[in-house]
C-alpha positions as CSV (number, residue, x, y, z in Angstrom):
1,X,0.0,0.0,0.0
2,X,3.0,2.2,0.9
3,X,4.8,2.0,-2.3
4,X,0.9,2.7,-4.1
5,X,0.8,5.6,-2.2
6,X,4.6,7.1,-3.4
7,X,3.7,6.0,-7.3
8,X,0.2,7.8,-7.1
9,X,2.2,11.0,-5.4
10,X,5.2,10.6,-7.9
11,X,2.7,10.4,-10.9
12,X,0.5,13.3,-9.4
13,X,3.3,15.7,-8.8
14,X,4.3,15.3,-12.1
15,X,0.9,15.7,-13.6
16,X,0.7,18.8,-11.8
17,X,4.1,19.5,-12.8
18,X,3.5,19.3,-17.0
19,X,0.0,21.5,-16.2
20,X,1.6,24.4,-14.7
21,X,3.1,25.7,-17.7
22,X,5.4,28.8,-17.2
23,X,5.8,30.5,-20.6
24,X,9.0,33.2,-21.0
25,X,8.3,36.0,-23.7
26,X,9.7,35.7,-27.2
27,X,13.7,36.2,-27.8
28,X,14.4,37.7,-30.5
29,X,18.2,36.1,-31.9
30,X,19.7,37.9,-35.6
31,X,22.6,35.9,-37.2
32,X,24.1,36.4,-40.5
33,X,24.0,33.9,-43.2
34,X,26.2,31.1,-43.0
35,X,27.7,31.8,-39.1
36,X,26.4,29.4,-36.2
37,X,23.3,30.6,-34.1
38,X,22.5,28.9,-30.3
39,X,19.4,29.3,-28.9
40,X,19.6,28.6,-24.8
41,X,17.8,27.0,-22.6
42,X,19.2,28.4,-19.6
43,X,19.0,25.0,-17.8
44,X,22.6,24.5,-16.4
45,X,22.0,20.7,-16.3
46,X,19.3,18.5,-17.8
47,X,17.5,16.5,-14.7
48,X,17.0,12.6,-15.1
49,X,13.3,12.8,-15.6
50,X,13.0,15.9,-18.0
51,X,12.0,16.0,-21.2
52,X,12.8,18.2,-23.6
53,X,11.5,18.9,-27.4
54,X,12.6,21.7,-29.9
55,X,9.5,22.7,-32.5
56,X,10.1,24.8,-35.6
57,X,7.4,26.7,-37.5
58,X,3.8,27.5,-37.1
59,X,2.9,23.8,-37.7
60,X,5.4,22.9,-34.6
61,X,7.2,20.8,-36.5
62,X,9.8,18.2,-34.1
63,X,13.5,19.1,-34.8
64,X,14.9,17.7,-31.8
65,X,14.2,15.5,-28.5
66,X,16.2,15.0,-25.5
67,X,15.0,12.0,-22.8
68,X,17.2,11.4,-20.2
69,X,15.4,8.2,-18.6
70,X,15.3,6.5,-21.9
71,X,18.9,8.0,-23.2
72,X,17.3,9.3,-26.1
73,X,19.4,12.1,-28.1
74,X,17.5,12.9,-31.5
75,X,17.9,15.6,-34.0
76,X,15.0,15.5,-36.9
77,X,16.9,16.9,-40.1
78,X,14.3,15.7,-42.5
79,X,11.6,18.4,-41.6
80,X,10.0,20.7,-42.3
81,X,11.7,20.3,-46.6
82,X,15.3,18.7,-45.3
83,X,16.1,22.4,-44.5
84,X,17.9,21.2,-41.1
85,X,19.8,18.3,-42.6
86,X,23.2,18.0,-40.9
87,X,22.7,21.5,-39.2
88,X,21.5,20.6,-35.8
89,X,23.1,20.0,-32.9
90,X,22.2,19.2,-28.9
91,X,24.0,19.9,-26.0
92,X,23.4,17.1,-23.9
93,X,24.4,19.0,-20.6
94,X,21.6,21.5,-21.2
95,X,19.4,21.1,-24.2
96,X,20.1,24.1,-25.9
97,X,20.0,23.6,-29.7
98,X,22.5,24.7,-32.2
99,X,21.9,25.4,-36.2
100,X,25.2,25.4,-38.1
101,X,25.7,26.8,-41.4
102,X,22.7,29.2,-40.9
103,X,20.3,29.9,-44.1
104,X,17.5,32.4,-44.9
105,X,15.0,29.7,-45.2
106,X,16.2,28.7,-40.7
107,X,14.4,32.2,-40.3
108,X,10.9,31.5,-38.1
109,X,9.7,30.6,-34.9
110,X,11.6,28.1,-32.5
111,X,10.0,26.6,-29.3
112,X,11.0,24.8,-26.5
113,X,9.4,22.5,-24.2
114,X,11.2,21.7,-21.1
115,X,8.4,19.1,-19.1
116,X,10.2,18.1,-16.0
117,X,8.3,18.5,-12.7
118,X,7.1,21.7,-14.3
119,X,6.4,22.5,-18.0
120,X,8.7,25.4,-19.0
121,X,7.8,26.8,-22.6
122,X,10.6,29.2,-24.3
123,X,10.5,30.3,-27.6
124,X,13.0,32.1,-30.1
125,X,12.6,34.6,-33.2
126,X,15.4,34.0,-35.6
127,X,16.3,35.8,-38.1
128,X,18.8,34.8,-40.4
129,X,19.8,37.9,-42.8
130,X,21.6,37.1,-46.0
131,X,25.2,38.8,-47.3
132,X,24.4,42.0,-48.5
133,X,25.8,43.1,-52.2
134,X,27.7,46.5,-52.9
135,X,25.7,49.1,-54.1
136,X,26.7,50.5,-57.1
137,X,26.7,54.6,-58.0
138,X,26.5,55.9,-61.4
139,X,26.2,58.9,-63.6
140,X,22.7,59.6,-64.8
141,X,23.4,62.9,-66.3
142,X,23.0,63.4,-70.1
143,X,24.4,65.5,-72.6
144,X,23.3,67.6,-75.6
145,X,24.2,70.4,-77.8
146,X,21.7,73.0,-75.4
147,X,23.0,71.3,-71.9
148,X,24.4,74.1,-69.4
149,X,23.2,72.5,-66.2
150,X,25.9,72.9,-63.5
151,X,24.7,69.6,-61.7
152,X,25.6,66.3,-61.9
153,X,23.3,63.6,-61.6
154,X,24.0,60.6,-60.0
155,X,21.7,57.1,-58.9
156,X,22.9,54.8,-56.6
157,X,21.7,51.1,-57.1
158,X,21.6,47.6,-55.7
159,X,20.0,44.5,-57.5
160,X,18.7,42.7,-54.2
161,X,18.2,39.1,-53.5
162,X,17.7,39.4,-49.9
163,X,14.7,41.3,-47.5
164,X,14.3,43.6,-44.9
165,X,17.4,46.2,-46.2
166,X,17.6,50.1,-46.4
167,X,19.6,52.4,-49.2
168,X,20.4,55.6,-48.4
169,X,22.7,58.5,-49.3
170,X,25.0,60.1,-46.8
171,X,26.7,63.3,-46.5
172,X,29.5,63.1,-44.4
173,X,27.4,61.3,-41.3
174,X,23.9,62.9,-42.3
175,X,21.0,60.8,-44.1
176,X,20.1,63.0,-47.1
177,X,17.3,60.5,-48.2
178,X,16.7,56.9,-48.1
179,X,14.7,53.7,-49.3
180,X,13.6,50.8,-47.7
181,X,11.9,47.4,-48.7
182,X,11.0,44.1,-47.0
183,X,10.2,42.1,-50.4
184,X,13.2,39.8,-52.2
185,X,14.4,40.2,-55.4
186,X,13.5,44.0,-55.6
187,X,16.1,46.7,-57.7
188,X,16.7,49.8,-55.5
189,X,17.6,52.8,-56.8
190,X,18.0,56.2,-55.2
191,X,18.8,59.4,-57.3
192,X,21.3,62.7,-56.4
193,X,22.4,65.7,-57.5
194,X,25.5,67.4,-56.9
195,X,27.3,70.6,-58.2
196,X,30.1,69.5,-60.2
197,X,33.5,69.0,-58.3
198,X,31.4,69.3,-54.9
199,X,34.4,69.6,-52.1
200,X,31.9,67.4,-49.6
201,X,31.5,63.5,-49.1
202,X,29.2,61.6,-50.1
203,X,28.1,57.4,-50.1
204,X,26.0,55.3,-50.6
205,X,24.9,52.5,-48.1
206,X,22.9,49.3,-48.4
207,X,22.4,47.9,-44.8
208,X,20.0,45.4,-42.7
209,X,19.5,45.2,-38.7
210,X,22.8,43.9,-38.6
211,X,25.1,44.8,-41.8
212,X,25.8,47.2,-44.3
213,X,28.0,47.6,-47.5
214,X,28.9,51.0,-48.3
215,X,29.9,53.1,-51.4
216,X,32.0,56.4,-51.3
217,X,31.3,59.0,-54.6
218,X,34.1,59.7,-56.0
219,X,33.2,63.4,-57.9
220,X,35.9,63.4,-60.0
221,X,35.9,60.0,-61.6
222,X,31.5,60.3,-62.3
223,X,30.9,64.0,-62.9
224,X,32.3,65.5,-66.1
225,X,30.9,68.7,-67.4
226,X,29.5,68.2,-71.3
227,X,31.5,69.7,-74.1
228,X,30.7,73.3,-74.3
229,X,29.2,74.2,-70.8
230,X,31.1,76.0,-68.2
231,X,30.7,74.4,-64.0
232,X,30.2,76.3,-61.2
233,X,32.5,75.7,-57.9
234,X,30.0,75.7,-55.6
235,X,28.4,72.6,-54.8
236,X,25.2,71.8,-53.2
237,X,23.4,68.6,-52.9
238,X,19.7,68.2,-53.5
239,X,17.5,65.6,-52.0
């Protein structure tokens, strides 16, 4: 009766345990493309009756499983499309998961579900940004017999394969204008006018929540006056 009585506490306890969920708010982790990400569990050690599952995606697909009581260390690399395959790791001292080799597609939601003699519930935002190209500046300007504009025009540009990414033109340290887009596969472009052989500095910067590639004018190389026309020396930029 004695040993009844410890089962039905043992069972109970736990039951009560898995029921009194504590849920953490949402971590938000960026990584670049390619580099390692970990999310953490913050358990310093895994106890012998814990269970814990890592779930990917809104349709909580099972990437990995730890079970101490049965020994069972899993990583499921063939959902959600094989888009984990050879990428996941476990750290058997505390659960916490690692994705090598990061890709655009590993961006979503990640959950996990520590059910021990309480259910703890964390859960991860990842966003995995992709390498960002250089922009590219270029003279827009056109000549003809009748030209006598004392401006140069310039666009800067960036063919895009990647989402969530700003263009802008700087003088010196001060935005002038800028652009912004969250779609892929999207061409930016962002026009500018200078006075020819304007003395100030200027670039152009493509950049994400956690990059940026950058592009300094170079007014002597891209601005010529036509044939014919006489420039002014003062210099002002329009935007």
């Amino acid at each position: 009766m004695f040993h009844m009585f410890v089962l039905f506490c043992l069972c109970f306890c736990r039951l009560i345990g898995v029921f009194a969920a504590e849920t953490n708010e949402i971590q938000s982790v960026s990584v670049m493309e390619g580099d390692s990400v970990t999310l953490n569990t913050d358990v310093t050690e895994i106890h012998e009756d814990d269970d814990i599952l890592w779930k990917y995606g809104a349709e909580k697909s099972l990437i990995a499983k730890i079970s101490i009581e049965t020994r069972v260390f899993s990583t499921y690399d063939d959902v959600p499309d094989g888009r984990f395959r050879d990428r996941l790791k476990l750290d058997n001292q505390t659960g916490s998961l690692t994705i090598t080799n990061t890709r655009t597609e590993h961006t979503g939601v990640y959950k996990v579900e520590i059910r021990g003699m309480k259910l703890t519930i964390k859960t991860f935002s990842v966003s995995v940004y992709a390498h960002l190209p250089v922009p590219v500046i270029s003279n827009s300007s056109q000549c003809s017999s009748s030209s006598s504009s004392s401006n140069c025009s310039l666009v800067c540009s960036s063919v895009l394969n990647v989402s969530h990414v700003t263009l802008s033109w700087y003088k010196g340290i001060s935005v002038l204008s800028s652009i912004s887009v969250c779609d892929l596969s999207i061409s930016l472009s962002l026009p500018l006018e200078v006075e020819y052989q304007d003395k100030n500095t200027y670039s152009c910067v493509l950049n994400n929540p956690i990059s940026n590639q950058t592009t300094h004018l170079d007014i002597n190389t891209l601005c010529h006056t036509c044939a014919g026309t006489t420039a002014l020396m003062i210099y002002v930029c329009i935007y």
